[in-house]
N, C-alpha and C positions, 0 to 999 in steps of 0.2 A: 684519626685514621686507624681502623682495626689491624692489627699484629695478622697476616695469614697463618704465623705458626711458620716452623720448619718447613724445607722443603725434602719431601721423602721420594721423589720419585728416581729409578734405577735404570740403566742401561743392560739387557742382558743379548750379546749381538744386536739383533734386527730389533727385538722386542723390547718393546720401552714399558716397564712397568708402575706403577702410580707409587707403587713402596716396596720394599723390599722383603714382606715376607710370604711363602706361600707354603701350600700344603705339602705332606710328600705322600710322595705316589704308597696305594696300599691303607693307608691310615684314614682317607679323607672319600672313599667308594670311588664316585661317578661327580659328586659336587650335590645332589639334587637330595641325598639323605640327610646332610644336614642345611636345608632350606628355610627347615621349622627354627633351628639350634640358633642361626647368628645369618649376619649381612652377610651373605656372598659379596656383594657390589664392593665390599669393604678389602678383600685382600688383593694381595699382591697379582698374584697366580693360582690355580686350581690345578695340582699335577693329578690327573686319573691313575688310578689304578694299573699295574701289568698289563698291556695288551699284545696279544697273539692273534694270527692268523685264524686259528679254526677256536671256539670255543674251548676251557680247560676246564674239568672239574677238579682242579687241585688234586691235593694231599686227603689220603684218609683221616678221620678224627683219633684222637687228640691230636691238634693245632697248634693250642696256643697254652702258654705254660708261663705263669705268672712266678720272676725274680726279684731278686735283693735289686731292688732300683732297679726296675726294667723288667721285659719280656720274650721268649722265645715265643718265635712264628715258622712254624712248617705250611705253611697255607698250600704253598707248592703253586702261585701264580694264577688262582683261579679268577676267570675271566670268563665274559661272555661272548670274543672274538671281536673279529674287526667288524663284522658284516651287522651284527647285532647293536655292537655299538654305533655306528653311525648312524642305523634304522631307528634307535631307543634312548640312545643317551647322550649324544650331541646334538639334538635339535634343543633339550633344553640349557646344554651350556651355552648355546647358541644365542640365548638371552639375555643373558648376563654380559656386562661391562667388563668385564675380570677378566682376563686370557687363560684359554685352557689350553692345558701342556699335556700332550699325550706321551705317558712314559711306553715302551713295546719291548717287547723283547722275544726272542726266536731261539732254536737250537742249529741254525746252522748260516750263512752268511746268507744263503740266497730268503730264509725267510724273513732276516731285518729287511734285503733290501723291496722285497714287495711289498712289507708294512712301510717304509718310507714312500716309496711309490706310489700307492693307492691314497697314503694322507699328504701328498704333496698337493698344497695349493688348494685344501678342500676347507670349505670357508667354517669358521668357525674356531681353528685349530692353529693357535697360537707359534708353536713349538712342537717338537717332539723330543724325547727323553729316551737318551738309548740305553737300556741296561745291558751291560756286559757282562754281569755275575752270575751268569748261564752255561752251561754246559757246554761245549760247540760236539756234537755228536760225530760231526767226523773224524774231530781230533782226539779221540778215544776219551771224551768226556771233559777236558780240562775246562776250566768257566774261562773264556775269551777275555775277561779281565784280570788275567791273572799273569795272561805271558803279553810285554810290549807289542811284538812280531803280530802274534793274530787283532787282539786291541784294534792295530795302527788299519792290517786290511781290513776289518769289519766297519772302519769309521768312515776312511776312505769309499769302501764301495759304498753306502749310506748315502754319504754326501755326494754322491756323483749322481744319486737321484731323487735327493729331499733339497729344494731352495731356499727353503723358509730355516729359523733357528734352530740349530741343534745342539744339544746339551747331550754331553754323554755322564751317567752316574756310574761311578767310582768304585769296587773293591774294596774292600781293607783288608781283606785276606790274600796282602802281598809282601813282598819284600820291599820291594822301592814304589812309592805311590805314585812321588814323581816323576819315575824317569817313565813309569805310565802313560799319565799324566800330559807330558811330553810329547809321545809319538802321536798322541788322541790329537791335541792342537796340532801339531805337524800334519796330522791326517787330514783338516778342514775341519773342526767341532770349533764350535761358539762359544763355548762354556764348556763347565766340568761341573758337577755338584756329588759332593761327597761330604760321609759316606753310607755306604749302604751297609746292610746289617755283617756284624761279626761273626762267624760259626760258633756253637754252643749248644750244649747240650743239659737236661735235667734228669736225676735220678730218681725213683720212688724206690725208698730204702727197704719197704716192706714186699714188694713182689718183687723187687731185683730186677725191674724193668724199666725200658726207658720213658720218661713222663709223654713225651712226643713218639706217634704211630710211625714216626719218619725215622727216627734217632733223633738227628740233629737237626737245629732248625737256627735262625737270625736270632741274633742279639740285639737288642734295641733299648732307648730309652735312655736315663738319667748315667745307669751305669757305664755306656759308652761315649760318655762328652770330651771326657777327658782326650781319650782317643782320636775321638774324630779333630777336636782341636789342634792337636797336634799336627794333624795331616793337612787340616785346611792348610795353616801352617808352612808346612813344608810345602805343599803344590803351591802355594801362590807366590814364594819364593822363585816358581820355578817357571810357571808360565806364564802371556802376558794375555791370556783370555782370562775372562770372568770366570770365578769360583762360585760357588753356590753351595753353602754350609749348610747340612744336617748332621745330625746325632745328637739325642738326647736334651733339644732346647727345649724347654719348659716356662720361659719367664724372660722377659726382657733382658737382663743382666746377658743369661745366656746368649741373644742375639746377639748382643752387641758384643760380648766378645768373640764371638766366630768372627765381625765387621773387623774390629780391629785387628783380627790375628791375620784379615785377610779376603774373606769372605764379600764378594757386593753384592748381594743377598742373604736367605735363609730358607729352610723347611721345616715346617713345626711336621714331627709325625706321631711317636705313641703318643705325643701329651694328648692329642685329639682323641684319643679310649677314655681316659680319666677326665679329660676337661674339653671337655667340645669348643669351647669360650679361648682356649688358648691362644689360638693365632691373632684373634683380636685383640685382645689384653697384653700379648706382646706387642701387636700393632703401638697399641696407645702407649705402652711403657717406653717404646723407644723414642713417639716423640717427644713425653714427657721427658728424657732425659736429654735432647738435643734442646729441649727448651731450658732447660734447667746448667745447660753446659754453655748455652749461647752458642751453638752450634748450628749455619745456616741451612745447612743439606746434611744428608745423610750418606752421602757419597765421600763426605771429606773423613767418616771416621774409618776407610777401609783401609787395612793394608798400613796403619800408624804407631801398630805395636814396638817401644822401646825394648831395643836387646844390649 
């Protein structure tokens, strides 16, 4: 009798995924660029890019600003809007076996909650992904991810008009992650997935100016694992919804430790610039290591880290 091999598939609320790893929003387009690169059919989840209301032309150039292990992105959320993507870019996620998780994001509560609204129950669309690390422009600019109090009503009114799975992504540019964390599950979120990039900035020593047209932009990549470890960490100590680990996973090793620190998931993001092949290669490493540990699921290595 043939060995099936481990069993990889994951609970994230509503949505039942085949494995645990998937893209993160920003890093991976619309899903349909890299069709040529590797198996869609193969991952976990497909998170789409930023999405808004009306069309965004981002950030002016320079964008993107290559670090010590890692990189800085001022993209500034560009997107094609809601209207475009539904007309252009979900009829082909639409074919794929994979679940696409639409990440959105807004500057003010009422435009999350029309983007939930209009993607509620619209076939094709797995999940949605709230990012909160956005301005709220009424609130004289603070990112909604930053203070509990706005967090908890942005999630809340969301959920009073999206059914289907909602994952809100996380901050680091806070004080307490989890007691964020916290009011977001109190609020009705399915999950949490964190985190999202660091603030940071680049200098060019010779014109005295700043390498990004923005000033500052995300921190991303190898040099923020340590980081985000940390936090899965602390928030999954702290809630009893599903986590969803990103920052800086590269390689199997790395998944699997966000799993154990906590995480019943992952999101491959900058590896996807330098290695398109990542998320699969992680795929297989981790179930080579569930085969190699006699481990029957991969749901048993979350949340088992000794302290």
């Amino acid at each position: 009798m043939t060995n099936p091999g481990p069993d990889l598939g994951v609970t994230i609320g509503g949505l039942v995924l085949k494995n645990p790893v998937m893209t993160a929003s920003g890093t991976f387009g619309y899903g349909v660029e890299f069709q040529s690169l590797i198996d869609l059919e193969r991952l976990g989840a497909i998170v789409v890019k930023g999405l808004s209301l009306k069309p965004s032309r981002g950030n002016p150039p320079p964008r993107i600003v290559e670090t010590a292990s890692g990189m800085l992105n001022a993209i500034g959320l560009e997107n094609v809007g809601l209207d475009a993507f539904l007309a252009t870019k979900l009829p082909f996620l639409r074919r794929l076996s994979t679940p696409a998780i639409v990440n959105l994001y807004g500057t003010c509560i009422e435009e999350y909650v029309a983007l939930a609204e209009r993607l509620d129950r619209v076939a094709g669309i797995a999940a949605i992904e709230v990012n909160i690390s956005c301005p709220n422009v009424r609130c004289g600019g603070m990112a909604f991810g930053v203070d509990p109090l706005q967090a908890h009503a942005l999630v809340r009114a969301v959920r009073q008009r999206f059914g289907g799975t909602l994952i809100v992504k996380l901050s680091p540019n806070v004080t307490d992650i989890a007691a964020i964390a916290e009011r977001i599950a109190d609020a009705g979120a399915d999950a949490v997935s964190l985190i999202n990039t660091l603030t940071g900035m680049a200098v060019d020593i010779r014109s005295r100016r700043p390498r990004l047209a923005n000033i500052t932009g995300g921190l991303s990549g190898p040099a923020i694992k340590p980081v985000a470890l940390r936090m899965v960490w602390q928030v999954a100590r702290r809630v009893k919804i599903p986590v969803i680990g990103i920052g800086g996973i590269c390689c199997a090793e790395d998944a699997l430790e966000f799993m154990i620190a906590g995480a019943s998931a992952i999101q491959v993001g900058t590896a996807n610039f330098f290695n398109p092949c990542a998320a699969i290669e992680i795929l297989d490493g981790i179930a080579q290591f569930l085969g190699e540990e006699r481990i029957a699921s991969v749901r048993e290595l979350t949340g088992t880290l000794k302290t």
